[in-house]
C-alpha positions in Angstrom: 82.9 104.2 118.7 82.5 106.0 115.2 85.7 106.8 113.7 85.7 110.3 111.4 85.3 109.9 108.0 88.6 109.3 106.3 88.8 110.0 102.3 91.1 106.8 102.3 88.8 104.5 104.1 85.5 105.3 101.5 85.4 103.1 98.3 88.1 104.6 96.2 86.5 105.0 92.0 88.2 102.7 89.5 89.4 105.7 87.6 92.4 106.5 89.4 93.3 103.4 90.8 96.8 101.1 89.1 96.9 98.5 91.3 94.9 96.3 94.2 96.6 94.3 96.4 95.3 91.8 99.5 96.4 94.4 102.2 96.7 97.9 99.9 96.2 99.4 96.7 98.1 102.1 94.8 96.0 104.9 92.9 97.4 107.8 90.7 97.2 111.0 93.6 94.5 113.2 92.6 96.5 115.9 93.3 99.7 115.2 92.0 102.7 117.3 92.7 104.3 116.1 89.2 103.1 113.7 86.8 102.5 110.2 87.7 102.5 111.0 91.3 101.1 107.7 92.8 99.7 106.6 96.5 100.1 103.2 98.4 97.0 102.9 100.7 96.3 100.1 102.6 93.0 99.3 103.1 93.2 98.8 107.2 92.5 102.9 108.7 95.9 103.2 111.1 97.5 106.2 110.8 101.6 105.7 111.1 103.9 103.1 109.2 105.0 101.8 111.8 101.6 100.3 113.3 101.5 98.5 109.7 101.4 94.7 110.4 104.5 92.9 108.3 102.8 91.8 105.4 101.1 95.3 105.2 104.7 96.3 104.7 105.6 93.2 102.4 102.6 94.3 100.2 102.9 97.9 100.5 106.8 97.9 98.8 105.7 95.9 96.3 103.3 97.8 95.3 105.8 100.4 95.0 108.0 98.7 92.9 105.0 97.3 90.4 103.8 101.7 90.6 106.9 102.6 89.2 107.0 100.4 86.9 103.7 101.5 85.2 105.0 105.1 86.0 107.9 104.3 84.0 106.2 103.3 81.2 103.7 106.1 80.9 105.6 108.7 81.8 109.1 107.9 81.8 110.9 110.5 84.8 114.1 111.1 85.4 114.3 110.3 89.2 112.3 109.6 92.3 111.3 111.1 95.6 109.0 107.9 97.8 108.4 109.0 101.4 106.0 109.1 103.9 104.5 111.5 106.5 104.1 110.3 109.5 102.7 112.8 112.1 101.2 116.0 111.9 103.9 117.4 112.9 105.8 115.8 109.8 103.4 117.0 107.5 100.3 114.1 107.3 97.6 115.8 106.4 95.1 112.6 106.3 95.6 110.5 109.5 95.4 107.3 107.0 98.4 105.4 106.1 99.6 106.1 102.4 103.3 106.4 101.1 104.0 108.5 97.6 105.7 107.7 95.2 106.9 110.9 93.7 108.3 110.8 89.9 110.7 113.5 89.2 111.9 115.6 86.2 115.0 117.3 85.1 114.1 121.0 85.8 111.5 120.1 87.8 112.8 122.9 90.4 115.7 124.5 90.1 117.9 122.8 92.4 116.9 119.2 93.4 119.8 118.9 95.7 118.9 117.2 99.0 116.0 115.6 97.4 113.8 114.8 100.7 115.9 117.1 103.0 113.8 120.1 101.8 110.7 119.0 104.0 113.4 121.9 106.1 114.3 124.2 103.7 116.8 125.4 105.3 119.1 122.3 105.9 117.8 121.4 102.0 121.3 122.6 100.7 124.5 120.6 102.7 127.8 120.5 102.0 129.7 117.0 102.8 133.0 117.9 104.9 136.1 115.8 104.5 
């Protein structure tokens, strides 16, 4: 059975990728929501994180940690968002396995607050009761 074409799963150009792995690869995103936004894709086309085989998800955290470190260097942020969509309904837009690795910057927005609670606007903004 043919499986739809999946931007992921075509060979990826050299020009935006920072890293290749056995299992994944990390690539600046080509449409980055701040500077040195960065994907983890592994090469294998599943969908969800948690149908990623163990060393899939040995690799793939590494290759966060190595992506940060070359985001660090070139562009030097002041905090992170890293997450991962998992579901239409949770925002995936391509049905291909890839975590981001979000750099962030003082004033960036105007209150980061929350930091990946905002996916719900609404519950973005808490307040801790004692």
């Amino acid at each position: 059975m043919d499986q739809p074409a999946c931007r992921f799963c075509r060979p990826r150009s050299s020009d935006n990728t920072l890293i290749r792995g056995e299992y994944a690869s990390a690539h600046w995103d080509r449409h980055p929501v701040n500077p040195g936004h960065t994907l983890v894709i592994p090469y294998r086309h599943f969908s969800s994180y948690f149908d990623a085989t163990a060393e899939e998800k040995r690799e793939i955290w590494e290759l966060v940690d190595r992506a940060r470190e070359i985001i660090d260097r070139e562009h030097q942020p002041d905090g992170y968002n890293v997450g991962i969509n998992i579901g239409e309904h949770a925002g995936q837009s391509i049905m291909h396995l890839h975590v981001h690795i979000i750099p962030r910057y003082k004033g960036d927005v105007e209150n980061p607050k929350g930091g990946v609670r905002s996916v719900i606007p609404a519950r973005q903004k808490y307040v801790i009761q004692e």
